[in-house]
C-alpha distance (Angstrom), angle and dihedral (degrees) to the residues before:
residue distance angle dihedral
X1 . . .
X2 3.31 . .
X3 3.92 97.0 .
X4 4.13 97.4 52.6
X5 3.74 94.2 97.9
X6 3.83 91.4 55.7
X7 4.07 100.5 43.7
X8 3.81 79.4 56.1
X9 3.35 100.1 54.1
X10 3.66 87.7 47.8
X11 3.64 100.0 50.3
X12 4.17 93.8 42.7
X13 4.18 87.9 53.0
X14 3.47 97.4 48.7
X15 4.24 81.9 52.8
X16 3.52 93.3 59.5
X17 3.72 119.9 127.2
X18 3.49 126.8 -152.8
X19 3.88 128.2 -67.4
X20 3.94 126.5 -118.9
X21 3.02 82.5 -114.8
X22 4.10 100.3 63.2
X23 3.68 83.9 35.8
X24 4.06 93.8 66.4
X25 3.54 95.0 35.3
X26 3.94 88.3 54.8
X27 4.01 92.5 47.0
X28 3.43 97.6 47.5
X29 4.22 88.9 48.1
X30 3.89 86.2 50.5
X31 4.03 93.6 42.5
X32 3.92 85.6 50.9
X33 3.65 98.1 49.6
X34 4.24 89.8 43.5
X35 3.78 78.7 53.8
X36 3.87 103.5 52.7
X37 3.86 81.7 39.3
X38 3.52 102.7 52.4
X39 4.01 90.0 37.5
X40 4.10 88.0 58.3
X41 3.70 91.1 50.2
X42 3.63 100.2 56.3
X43 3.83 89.9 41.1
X44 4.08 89.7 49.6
X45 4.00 81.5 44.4
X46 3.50 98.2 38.3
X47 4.56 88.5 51.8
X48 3.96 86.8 45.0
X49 3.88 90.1 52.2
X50 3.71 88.6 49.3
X51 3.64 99.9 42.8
X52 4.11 84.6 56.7
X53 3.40 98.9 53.0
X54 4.04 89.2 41.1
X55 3.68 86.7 53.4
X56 4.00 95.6 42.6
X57 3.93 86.7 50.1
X58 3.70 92.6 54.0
X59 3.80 99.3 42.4
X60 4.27 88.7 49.9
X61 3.77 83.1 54.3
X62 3.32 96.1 53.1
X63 3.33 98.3 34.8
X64 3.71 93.9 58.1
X65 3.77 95.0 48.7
X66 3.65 85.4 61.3
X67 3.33 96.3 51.8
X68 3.76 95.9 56.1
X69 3.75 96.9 36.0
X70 4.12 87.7 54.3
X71 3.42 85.6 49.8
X72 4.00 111.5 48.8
X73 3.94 93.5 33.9
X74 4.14 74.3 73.9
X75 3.57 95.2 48.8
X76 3.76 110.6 133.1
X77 3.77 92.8 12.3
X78 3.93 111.6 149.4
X79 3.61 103.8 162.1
X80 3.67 108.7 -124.1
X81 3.60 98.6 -7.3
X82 3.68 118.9 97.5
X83 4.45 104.9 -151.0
X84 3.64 93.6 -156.7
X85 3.20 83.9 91.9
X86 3.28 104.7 60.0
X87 3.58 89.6 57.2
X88 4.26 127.0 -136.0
X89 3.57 116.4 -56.8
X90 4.13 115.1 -103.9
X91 3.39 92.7 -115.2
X92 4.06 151.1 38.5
X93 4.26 95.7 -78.8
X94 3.87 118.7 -128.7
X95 3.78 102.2 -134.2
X96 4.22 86.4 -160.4
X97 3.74 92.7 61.0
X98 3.46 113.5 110.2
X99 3.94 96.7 -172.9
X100 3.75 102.9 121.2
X101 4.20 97.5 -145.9
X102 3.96 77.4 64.5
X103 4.09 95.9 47.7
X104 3.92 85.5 51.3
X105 3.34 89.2 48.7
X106 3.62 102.5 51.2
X107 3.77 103.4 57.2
X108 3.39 96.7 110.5
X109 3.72 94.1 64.6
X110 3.70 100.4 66.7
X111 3.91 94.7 170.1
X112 3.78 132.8 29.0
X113 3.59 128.2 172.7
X114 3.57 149.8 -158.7
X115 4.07 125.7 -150.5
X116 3.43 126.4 -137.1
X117 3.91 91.5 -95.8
X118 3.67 97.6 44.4
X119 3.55 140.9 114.6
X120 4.01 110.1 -100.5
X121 3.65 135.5 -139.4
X122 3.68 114.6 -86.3
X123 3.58 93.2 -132.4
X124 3.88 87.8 71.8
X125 3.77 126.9 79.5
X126 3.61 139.2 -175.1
X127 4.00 93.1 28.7
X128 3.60 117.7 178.4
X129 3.77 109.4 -125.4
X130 3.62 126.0 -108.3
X131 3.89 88.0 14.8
X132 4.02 124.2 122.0
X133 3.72 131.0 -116.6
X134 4.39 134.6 -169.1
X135 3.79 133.4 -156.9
X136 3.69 116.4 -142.8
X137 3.15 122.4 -162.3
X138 4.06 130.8 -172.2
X139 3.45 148.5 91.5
X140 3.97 133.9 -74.7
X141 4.07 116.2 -89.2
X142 3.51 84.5 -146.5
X143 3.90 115.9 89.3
X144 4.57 113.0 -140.6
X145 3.83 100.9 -105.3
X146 3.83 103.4 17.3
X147 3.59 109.1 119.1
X148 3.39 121.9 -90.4
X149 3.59 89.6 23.1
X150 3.76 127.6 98.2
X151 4.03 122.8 -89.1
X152 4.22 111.5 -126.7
X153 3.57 115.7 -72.7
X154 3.65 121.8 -147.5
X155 3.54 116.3 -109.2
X156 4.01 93.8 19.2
X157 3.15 114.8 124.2
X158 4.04 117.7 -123.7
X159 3.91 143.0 -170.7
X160 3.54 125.4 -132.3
X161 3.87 130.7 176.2
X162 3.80 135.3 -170.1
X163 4.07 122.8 -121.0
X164 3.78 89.6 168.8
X165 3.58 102.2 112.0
X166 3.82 97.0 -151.4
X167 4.26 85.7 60.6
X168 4.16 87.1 42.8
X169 3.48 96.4 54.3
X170 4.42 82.5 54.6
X171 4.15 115.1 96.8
X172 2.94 145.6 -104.8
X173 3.76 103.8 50.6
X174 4.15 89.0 -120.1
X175 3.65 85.4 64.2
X176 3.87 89.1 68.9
X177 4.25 98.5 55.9
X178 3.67 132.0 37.0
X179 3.93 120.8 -151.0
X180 4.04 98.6 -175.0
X181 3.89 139.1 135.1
X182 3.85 123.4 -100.7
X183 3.10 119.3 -69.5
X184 3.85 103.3 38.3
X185 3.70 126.5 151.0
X186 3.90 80.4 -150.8
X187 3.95 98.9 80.3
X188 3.14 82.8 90.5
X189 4.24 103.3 133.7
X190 3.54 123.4 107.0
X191 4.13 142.8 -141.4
X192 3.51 123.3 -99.8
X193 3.85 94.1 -69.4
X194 3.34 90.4 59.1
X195 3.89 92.4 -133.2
X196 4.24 100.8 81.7
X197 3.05 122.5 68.9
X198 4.25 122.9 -103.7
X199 3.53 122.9 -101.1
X200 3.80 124.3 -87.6
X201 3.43 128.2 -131.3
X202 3.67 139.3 173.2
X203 3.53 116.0 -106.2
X204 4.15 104.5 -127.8
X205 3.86 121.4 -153.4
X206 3.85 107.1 173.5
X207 3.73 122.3 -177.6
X208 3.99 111.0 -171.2
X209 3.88 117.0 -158.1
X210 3.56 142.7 135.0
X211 3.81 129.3 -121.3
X212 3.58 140.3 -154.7
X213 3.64 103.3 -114.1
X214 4.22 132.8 16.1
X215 3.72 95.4 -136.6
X216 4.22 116.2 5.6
X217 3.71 114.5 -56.7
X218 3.65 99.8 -7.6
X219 3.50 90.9 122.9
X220 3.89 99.5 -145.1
X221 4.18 111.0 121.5
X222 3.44 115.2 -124.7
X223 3.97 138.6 -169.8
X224 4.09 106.3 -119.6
X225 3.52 133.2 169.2
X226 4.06 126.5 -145.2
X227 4.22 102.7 -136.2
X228 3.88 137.8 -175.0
X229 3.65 103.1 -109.3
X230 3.89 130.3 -156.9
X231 4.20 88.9 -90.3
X232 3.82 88.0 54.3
X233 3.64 95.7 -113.1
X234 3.78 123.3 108.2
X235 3.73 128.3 -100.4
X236 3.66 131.3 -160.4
X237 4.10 113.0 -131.6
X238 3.36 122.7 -159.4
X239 4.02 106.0 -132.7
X240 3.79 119.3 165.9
X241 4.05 125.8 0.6
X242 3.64 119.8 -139.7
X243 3.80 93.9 30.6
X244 4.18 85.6 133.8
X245 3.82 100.7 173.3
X246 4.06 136.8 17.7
X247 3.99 120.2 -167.4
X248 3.78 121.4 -178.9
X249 3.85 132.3 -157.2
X250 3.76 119.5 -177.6
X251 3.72 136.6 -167.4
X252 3.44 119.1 -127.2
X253 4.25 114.9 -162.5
X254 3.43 99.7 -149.6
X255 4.12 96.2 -177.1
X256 3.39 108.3 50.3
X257 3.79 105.1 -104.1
X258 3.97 102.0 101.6
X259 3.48 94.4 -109.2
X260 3.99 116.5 118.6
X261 3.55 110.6 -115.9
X262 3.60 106.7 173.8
X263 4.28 131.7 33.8
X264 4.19 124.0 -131.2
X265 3.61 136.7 163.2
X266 4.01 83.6 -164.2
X267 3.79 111.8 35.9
X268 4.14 92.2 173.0
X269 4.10 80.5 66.7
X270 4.03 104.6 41.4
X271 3.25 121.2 120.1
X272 3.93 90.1 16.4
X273 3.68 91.6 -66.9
X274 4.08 122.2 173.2
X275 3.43 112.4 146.0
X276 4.14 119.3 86.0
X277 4.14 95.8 -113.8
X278 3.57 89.2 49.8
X279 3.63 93.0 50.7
X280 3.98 93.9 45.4
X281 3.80 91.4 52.4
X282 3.83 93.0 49.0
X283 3.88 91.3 47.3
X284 4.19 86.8 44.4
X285 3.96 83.3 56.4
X286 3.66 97.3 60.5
X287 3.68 120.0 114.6
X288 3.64 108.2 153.4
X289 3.82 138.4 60.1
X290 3.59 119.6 -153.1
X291 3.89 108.8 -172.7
X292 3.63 122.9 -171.2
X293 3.93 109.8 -173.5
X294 3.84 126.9 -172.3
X295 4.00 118.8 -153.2
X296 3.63 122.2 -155.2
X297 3.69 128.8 -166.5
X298 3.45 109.8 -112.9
X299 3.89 97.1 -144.5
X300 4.12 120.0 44.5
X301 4.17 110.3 -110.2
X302 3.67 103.8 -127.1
X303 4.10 112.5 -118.2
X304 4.31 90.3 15.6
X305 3.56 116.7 115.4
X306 4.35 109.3 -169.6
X307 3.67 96.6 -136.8
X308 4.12 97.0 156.1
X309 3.84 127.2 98.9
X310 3.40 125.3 -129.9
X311 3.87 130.1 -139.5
X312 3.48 112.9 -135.1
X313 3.83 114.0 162.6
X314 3.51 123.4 -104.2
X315 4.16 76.9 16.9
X316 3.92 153.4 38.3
X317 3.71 122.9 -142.4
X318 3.92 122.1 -159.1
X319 2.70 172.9 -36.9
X320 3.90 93.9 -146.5
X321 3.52 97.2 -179.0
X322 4.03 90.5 -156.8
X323 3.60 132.8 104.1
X324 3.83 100.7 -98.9
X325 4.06 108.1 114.5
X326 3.99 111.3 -138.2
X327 3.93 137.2 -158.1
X328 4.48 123.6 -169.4
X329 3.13 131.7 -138.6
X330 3.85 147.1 -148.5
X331 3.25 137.5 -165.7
X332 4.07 133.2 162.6
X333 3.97 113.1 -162.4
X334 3.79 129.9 -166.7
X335 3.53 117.3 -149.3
X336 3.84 97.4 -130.4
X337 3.84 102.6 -165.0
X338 3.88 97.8 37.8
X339 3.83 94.0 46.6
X340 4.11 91.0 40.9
X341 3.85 95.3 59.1
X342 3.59 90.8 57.7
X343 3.65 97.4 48.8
């Protein structure tokens, strides 16, 4: 009996809970670890986002010099038909018209351009100012009816050209190639055995520019190109986002031998150049491409100001002072078929 009070005391101190005390202290250890937790996520999140858009922005750029390079290294291509002689055209082309007499007329100019300061196109919309844009002009590498190449449309418009030397030796010079839209009794040339029927090939008018926004009023620049389409109107396509600026140099070769001789952003002007022959023969010399290409983030990095300038050729961009993260480009382009038929 004389123990009771103690094994009580015992028994009600080993049921003790914990104080207010403990209970704080713990919390505010767990709240602190949720914090340093939570704090590494978002950074680890925040790093991931960044990386993405990083990688996005460098892949567009890329991407879109592609695009152009695969595009004017064709420039002036007309598979077995040599333009020269056709001749130039009379006077300064219109890369918008869709008139065909004035698409066979204009083979000769495989490339025309348009400096940042220039007057555009009026088959483009949405151009972002101070920005360049290019004119290619050629035919498909893909032959109608080959495999893996697209059967005739109707209402594209096509090339054809004679090797049959009976339809050669026939004049005028327009009487040996046919630019016309599917169907046309006028593909009417033939191979060398004058018996099948010529190869036909798309007839491709490219105009390169970029815009202000992707879709209306998004606000995010993007490289597009103004096409002939299958009702024989042109189209704007919407081909890389981000693409903020384009800047073009081209090499003129002023002798003869298909070597560049002289540099311009504006080849229409060089050499003080105002009148329409003058400008057809400068554009006729070109056969380099010098692209200078300015990707833009298409989402702003939180916490990154863009405070760098960018060397573009005939121009600098920046600083931007926002929080869109940027990459250049350059790329130098010979103009294979041009620059081959005067080797």
């Amino acid at each position: 009996m004389t123990h009771a009070p103690t094994i009580r005391r015992v028994l009600l101190y080993r049921s003790r809970g914990f104080t207010l005390v403990e209970l704080m202290v713990g919390l505010t250890v767990g709240l602190i670890v949720i914090a340093v937790v939570t704090t590494i996520f978002v950074n680890v999140s925040n790093n991931r986002r960044d990386m993405q858009r990083t990688g996005r922005q460098i892949e567009n750029g890329r991407f879109a010099v592609q695009l152009l390079e695969d595009d004017i290294v064709n420039a002036g291509y007309f598979g077995e038909f040599d333009p020269r002689s056709v001749g130039p055209p009379a006077a300064k082309p219109d890369p918008c018209s869709t008139t065909v007499a004035d698409m066979k007329n204009m083979l000769m100019m495989h490339i025309q351009g348009y400096a940042a300061a220039a007057a555009k196109p009026s088959c483009m919309s949405d151009v972002r100012s101070n920005t360049a844009a290019v004119a290619v002009r050629r035919v498909a590498t893909c032959i109608v009816g080959d495999a893996n190449c697209d059967t005739a449309t109707i209402g594209q418009i096509y090339f054809q050209s004679t090797l049959c030397n009976a339809e050669l030796s026939s004049v005028p010079i327009s009487t040996q190639y046919v630019v016309a839209a599917q169907p046309s009794s006028a593909f009417s040339l033939h191979k060398h055995d004058c018996a099948t029927p010529g190869s036909l090939r798309a007839y491709v008018m490219h105009i390169y520019f970029v815009a202000n926004n992707n879709d209306p009023g998004d606000g995010i620049p993007t490289l597009k190109r103004a096409e002939i389409g299958t009702d024989g109107e042109f189209s704007i396509v919407p081909l890389v986002e981000g693409v903020e600026d384009l800047q073009l140099e081209y090499g003129l070769d002023t002798n003869g031998d298909s070597m560049p001789d002289a540099t311009s952003a504006d080849p229409g002007t060089y050499g003080g150049c105002a009148a329409d022959p003058c400008y057809i023969a400068n554009w006729l010399n070109v056969m380099t491409v010098k692209i200078y290409l300015l990707s833009r983030s298409t989402e702003a990095t939180p916490g990154y100001t863009d405070t760098k300038t960018y060397p573009l050729g005939p121009r600098t961009d920046g600083p931007f002072n926002d929080g869109f993260k940027r990459h250049a480009y350059t790329e130098t382009i010979r103009l294979n078929n041009p620059a081959g038929r005067r080797e």
